[in-house]
DSSP file (Angstrom, degrees, kcal/mol; ACC not computed):
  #  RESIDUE AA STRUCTURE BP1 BP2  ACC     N-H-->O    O-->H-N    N-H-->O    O-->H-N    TCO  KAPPA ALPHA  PHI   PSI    X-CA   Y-CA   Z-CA
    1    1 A X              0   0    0      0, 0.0    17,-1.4     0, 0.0     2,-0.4   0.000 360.0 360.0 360.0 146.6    7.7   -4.3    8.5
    2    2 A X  B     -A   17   0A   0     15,-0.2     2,-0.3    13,-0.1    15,-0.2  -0.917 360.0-153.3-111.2 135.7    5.9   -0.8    7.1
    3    3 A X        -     0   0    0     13,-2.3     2,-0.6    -2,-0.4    13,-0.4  -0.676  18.1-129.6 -47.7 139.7    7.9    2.5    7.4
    4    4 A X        -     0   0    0     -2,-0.3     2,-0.3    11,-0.2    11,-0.2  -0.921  28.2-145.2 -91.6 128.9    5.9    5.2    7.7
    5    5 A X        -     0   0    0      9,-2.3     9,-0.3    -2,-0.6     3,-0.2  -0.819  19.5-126.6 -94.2 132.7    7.2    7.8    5.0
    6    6 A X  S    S+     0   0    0     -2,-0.3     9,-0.1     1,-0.3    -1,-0.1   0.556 103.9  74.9 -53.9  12.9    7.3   11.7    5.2
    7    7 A X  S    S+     0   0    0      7,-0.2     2,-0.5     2,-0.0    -1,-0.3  -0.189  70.0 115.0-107.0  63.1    5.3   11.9    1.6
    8    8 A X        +     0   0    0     -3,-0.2     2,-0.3     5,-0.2     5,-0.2  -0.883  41.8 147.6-110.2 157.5    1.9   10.9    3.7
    9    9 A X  B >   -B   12   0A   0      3,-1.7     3,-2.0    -2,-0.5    -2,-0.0  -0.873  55.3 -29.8-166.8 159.7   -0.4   13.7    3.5
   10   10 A X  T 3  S-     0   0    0     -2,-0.3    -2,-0.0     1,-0.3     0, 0.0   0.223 132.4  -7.7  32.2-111.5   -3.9   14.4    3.4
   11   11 A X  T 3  S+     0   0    0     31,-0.1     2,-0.9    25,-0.1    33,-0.5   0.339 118.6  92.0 -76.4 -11.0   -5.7   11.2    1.7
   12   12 A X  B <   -Bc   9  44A   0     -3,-2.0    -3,-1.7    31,-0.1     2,-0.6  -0.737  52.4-173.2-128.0 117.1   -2.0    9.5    0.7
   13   13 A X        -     0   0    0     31,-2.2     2,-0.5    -2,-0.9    -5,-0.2  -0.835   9.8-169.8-101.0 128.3   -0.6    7.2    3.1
   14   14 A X        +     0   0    0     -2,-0.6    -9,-2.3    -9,-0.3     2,-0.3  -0.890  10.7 172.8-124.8 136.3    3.0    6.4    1.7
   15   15 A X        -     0   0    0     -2,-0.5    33,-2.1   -11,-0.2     2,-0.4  -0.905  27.8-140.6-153.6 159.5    4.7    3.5    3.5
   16   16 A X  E     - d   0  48A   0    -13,-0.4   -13,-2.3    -2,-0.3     2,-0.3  -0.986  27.9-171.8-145.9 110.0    8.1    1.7    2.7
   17   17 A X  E     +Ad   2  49A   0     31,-2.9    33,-0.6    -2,-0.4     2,-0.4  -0.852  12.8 159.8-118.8 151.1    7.7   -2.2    3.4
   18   18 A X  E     + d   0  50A   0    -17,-1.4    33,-0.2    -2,-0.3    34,-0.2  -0.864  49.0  16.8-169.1 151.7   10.4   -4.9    3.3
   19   19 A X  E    S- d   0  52A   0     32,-0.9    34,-0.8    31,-0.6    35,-0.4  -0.492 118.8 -32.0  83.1-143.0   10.9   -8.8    4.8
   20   20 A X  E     -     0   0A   0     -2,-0.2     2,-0.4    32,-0.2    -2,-0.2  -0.530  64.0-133.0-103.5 165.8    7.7   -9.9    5.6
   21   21 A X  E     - d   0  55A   0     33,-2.3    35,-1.9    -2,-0.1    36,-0.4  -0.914  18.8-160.1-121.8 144.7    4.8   -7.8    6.8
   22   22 A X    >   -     0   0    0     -2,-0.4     3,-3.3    33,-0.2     5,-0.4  -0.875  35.5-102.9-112.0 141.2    2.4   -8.8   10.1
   23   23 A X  T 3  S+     0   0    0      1,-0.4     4,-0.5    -2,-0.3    32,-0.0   0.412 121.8  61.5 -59.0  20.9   -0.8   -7.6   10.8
   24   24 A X  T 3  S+     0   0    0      2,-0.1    -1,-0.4     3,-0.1    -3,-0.0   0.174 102.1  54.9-126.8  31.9    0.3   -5.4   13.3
   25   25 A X  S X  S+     0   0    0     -3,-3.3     3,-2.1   -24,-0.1     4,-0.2   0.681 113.8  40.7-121.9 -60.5    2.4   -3.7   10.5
   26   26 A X  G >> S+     0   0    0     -4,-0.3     3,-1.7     1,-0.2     4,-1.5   0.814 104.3  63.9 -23.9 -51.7   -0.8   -3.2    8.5
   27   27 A X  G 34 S+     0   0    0     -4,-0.5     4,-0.3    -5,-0.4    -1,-0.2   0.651  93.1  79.0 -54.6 -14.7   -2.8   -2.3   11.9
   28   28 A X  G <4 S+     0   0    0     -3,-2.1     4,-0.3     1,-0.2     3,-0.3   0.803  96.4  34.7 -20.2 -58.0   -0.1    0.6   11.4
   29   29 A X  T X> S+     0   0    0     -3,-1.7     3,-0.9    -4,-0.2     4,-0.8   0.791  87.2  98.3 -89.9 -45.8   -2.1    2.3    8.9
   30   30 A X  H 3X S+     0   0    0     -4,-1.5     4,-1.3     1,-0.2     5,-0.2   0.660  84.6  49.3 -32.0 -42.2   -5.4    1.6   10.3
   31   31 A X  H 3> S+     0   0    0     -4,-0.3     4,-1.7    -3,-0.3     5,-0.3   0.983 111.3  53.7 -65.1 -55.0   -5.6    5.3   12.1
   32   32 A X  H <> S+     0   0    0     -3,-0.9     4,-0.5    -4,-0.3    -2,-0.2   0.848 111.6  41.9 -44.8 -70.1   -4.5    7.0    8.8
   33   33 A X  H >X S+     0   0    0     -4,-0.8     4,-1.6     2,-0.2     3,-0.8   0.840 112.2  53.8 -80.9 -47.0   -7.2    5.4    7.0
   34   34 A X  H 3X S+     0   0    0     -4,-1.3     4,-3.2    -5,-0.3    -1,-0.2   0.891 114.2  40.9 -25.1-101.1   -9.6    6.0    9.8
   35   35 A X  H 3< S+     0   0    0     -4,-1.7    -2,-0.2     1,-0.2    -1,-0.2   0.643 114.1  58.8 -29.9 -23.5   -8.9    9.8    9.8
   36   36 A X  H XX>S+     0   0    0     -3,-0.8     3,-3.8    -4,-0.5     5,-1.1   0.839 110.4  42.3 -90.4 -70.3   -8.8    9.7    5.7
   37   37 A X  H ><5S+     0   0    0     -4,-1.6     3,-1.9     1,-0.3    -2,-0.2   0.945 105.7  52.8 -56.7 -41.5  -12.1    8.5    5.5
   38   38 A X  T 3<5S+     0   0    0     -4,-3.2    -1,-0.3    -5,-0.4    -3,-0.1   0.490 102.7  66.2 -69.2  16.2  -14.3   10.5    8.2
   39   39 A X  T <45S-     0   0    0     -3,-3.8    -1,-0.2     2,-0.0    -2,-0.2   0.201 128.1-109.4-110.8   9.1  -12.7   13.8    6.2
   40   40 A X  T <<5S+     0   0    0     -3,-1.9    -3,-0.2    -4,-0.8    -2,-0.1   0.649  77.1 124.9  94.1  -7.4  -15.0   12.1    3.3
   41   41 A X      < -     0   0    0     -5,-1.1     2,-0.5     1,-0.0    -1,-0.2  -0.061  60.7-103.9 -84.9-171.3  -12.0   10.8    1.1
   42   42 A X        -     0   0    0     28,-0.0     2,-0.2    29,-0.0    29,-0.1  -0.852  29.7-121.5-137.4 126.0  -10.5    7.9   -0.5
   43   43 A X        +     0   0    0     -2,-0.5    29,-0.8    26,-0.2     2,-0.5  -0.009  33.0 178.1 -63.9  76.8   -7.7    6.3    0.8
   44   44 A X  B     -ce  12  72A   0    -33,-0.5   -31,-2.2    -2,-0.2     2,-0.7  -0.675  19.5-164.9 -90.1 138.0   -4.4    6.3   -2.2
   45   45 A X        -     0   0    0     27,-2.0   -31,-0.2    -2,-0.5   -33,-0.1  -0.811  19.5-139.6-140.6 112.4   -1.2    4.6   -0.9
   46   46 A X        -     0   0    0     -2,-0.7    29,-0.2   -39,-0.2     2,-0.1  -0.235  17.4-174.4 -36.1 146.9    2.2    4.4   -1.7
   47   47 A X  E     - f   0  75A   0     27,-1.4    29,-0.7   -33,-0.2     2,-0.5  -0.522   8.9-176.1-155.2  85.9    3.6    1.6   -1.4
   48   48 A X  E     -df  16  76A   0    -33,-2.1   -31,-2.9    27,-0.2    29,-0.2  -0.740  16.8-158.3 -87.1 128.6    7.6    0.9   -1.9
   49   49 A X  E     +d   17   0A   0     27,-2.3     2,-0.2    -2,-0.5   -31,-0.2  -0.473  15.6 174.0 -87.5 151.0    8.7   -2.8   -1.6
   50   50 A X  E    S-d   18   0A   0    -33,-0.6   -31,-0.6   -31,-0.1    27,-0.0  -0.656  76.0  -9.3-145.1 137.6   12.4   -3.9   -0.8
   51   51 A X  E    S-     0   0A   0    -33,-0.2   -32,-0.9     1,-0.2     2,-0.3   0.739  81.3-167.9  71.2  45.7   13.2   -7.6   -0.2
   52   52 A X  E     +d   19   0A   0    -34,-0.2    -1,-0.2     1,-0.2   -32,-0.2  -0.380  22.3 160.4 -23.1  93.1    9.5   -8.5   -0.1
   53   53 A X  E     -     0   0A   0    -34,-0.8     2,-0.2    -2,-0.3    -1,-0.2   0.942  51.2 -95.1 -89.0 -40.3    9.1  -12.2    1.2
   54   54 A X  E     -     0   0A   0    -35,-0.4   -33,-2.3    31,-0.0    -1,-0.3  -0.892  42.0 -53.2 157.9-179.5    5.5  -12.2    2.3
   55   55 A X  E     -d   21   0A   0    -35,-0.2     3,-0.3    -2,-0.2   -33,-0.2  -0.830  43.8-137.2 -92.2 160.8    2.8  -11.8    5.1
   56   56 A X  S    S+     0   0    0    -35,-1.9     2,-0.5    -2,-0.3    -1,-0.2   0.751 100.3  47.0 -76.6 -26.3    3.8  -13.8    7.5
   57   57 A X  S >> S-     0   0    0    -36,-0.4     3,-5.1     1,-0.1     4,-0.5  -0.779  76.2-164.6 -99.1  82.4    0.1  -15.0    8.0
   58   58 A X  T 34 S+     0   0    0     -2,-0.5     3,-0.4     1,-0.4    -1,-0.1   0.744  84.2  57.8 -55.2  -8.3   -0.8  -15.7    4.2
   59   59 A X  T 34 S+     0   0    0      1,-0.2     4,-0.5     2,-0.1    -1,-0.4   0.498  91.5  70.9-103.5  22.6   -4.5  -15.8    5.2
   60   60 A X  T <4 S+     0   0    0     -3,-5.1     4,-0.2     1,-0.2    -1,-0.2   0.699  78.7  65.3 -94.4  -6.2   -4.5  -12.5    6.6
   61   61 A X  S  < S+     0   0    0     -4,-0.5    30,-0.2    -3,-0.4    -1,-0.2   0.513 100.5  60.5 -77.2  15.6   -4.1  -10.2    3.4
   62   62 A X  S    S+     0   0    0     -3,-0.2    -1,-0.2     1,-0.1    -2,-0.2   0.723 107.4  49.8-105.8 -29.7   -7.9  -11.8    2.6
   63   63 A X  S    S+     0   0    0     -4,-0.5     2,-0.3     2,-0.0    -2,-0.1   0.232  80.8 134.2 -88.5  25.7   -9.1  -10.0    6.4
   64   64 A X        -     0   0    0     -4,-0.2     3,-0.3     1,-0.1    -3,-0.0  -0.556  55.8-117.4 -69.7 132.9   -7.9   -6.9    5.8
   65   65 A X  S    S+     0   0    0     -2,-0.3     2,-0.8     1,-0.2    -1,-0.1  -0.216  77.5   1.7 -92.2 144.5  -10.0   -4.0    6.6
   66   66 A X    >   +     0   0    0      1,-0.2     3,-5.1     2,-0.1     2,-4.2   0.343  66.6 155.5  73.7 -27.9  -11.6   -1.1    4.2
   67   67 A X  T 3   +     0   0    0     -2,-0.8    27,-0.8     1,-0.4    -1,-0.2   0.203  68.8  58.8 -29.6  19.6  -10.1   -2.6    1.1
   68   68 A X  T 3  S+     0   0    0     -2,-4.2    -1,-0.4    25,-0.1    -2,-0.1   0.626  91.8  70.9-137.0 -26.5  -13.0   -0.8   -0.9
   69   69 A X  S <  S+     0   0    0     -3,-5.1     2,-0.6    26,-0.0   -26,-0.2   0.444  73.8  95.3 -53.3  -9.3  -11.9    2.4    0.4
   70   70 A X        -     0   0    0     -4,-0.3   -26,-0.1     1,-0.1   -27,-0.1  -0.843  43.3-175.1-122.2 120.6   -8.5    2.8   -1.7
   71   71 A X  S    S+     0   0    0     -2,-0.6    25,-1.3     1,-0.2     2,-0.3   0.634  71.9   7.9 -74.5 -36.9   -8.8    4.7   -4.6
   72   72 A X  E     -eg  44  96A   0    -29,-0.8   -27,-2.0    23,-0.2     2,-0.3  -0.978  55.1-167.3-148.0 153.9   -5.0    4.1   -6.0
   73   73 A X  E     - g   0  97A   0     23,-1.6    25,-1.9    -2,-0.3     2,-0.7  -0.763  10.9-160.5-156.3 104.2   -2.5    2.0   -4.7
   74   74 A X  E     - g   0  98A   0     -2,-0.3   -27,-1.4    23,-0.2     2,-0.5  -0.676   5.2-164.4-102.3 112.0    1.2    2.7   -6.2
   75   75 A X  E     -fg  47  99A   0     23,-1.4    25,-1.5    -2,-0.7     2,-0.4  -0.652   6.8-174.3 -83.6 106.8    3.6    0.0   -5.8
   76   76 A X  E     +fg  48 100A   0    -29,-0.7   -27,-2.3    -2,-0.5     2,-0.2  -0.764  36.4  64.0 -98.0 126.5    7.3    0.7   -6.3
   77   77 A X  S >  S-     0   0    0     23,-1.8     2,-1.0    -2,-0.4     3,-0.7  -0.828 103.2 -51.5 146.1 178.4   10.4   -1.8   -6.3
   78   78 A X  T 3  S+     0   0    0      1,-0.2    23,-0.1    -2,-0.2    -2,-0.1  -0.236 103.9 106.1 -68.4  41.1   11.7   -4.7   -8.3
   79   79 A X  T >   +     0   0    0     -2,-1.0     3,-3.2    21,-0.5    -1,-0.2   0.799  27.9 142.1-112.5 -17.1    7.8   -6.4   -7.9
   80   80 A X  T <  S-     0   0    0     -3,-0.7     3,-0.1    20,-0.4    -4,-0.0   0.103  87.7  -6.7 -56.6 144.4    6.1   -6.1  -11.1
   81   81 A X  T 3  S+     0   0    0      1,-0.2     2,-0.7     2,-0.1    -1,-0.3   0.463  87.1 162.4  43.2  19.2    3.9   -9.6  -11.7
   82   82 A X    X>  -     0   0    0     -3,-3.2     4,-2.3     1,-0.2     3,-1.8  -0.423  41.9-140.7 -70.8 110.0    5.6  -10.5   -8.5
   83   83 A X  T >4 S+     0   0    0     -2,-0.7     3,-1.0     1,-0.3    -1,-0.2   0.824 100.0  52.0 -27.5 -62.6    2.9  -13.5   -7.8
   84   84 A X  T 3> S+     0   0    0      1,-0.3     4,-0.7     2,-0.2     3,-0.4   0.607 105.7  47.2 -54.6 -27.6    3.3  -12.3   -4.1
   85   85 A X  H <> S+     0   0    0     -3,-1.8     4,-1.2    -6,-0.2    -1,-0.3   0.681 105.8  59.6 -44.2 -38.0    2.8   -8.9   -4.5
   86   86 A X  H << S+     0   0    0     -4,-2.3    -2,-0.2    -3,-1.0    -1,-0.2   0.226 108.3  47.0 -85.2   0.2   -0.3   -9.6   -6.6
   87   87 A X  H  > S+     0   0    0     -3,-0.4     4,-0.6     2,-0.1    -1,-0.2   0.549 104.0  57.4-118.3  -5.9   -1.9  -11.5   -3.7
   88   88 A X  H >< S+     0   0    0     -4,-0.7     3,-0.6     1,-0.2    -2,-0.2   0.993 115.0  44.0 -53.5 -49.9   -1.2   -8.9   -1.0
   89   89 A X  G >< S+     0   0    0     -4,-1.2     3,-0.9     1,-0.2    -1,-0.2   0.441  86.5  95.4-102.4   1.9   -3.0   -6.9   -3.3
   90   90 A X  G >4 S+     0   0    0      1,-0.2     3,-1.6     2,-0.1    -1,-0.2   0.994  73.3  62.1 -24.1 -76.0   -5.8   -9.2   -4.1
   91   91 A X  G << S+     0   0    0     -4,-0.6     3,-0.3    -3,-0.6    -1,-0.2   0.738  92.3  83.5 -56.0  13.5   -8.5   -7.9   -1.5
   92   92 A X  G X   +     0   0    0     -3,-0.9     3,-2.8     1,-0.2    -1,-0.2   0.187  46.3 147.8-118.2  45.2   -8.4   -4.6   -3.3
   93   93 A X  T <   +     0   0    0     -3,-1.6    -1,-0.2     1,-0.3   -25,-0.1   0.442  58.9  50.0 -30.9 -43.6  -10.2   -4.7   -5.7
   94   94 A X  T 3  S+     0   0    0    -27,-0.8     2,-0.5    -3,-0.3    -1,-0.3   0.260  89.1 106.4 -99.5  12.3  -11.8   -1.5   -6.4
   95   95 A X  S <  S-     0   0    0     -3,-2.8   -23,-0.2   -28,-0.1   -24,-0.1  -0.851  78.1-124.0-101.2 132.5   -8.5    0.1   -6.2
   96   96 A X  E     -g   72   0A   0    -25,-1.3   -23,-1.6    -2,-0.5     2,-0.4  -0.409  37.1-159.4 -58.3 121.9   -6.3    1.4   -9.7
   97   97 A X  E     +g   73   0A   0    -25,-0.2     2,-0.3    -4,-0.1   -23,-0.2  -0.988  15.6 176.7-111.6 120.6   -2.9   -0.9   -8.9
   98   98 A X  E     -g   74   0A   0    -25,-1.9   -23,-1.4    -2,-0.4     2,-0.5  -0.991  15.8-152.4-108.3 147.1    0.3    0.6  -10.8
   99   99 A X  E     +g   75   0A   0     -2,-0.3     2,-0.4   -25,-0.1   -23,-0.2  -0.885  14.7 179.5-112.1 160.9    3.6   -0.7  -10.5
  100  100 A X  E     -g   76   0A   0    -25,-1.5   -23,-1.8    -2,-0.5     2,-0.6  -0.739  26.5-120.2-115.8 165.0    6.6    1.4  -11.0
  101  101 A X    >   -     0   0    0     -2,-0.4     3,-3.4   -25,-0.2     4,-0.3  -0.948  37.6-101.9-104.3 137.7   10.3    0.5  -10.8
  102  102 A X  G >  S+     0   0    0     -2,-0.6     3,-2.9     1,-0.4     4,-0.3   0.803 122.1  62.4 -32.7 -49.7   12.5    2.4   -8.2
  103  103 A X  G 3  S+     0   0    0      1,-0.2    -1,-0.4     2,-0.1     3,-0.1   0.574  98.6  48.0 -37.6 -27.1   13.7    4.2  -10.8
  104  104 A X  G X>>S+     0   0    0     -3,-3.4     4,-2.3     1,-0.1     3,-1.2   0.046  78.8 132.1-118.5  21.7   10.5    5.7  -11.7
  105  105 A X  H <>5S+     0   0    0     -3,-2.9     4,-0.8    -4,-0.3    -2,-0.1   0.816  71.8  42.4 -33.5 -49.8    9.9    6.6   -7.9
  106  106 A X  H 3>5S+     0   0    0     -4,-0.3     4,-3.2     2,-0.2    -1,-0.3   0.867 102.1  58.5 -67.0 -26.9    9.0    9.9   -8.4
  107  107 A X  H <>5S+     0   0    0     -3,-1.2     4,-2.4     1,-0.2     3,-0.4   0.988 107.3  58.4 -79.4 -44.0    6.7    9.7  -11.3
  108  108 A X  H  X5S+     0   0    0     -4,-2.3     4,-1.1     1,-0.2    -1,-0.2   0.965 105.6  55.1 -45.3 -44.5    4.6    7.0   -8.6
  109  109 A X  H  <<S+     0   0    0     -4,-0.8    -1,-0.2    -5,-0.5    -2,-0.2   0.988 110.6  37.8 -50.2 -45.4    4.5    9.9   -6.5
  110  110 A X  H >X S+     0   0    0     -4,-3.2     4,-1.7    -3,-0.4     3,-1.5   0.869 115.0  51.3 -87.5 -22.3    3.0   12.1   -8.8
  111  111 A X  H 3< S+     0   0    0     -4,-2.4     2,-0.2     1,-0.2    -1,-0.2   0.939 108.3  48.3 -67.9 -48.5    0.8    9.8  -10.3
  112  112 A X  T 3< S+     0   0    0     -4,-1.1    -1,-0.2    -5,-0.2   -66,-0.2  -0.041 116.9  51.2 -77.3  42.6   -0.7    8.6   -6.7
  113  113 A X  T <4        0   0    0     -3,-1.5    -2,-0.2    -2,-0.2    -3,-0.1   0.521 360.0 360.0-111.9 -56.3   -1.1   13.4   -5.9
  114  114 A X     <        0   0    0     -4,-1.7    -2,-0.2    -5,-0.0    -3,-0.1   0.308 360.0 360.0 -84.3 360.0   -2.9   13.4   -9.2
């Protein structure tokens, strides 16, 4: 399931995921990213993990929409190399992926302003 977080702004959609996510948790985002793109930007998103299992439809993180649009995508939680995390984030190719540890929450913040 995505929270929506108060650090979305402007281009940066900042979202708090945990247990498994469904496309109609992605389809969430879908307006933000809309609205981010007709103002002529590109899309950077937070992204904090907790208790990550998977999508529930594995073959849906490959139909995912826009994926060429996201400029940064910073992933926070206990996920770095987590295999599953690294195929959510597959179809996104053209985006700079960092991961951070909860601990370094903030400094993901400032790195996906900057």
């Amino acid at each position: 399931m995505f929270e929506l977080l108060d650090f979305t702004a402007q281009n940066i959609i900042a979202t708090k995921a945990d247990d498994q996510l469904r496309r109609v948790d992605y389809e969430k985002i879908y307006p933000l990213v809309h609205n981010i793109l007709l103002s002529g930007k590109k899309v950077r998103w937070y992204l904090e993990i907790e208790n990550f299992n998977q999508w529930s439809d594995n073959s849906y993180s490959q139909k995912i929409m826009h994926t060429n649009d996201f400029e940064k995508i910073g992933c926070v939680g206990a996920i770095d190399g987590d295999k599953r995390i690294m195929k959510m984030l597959e179809p996104f190719k053209n985006a700079e992926i960092l991961f951070f540890s909860i601990a370094d929450k903030e400094m993901a913040k400032s790195w996906i302003r900057d």
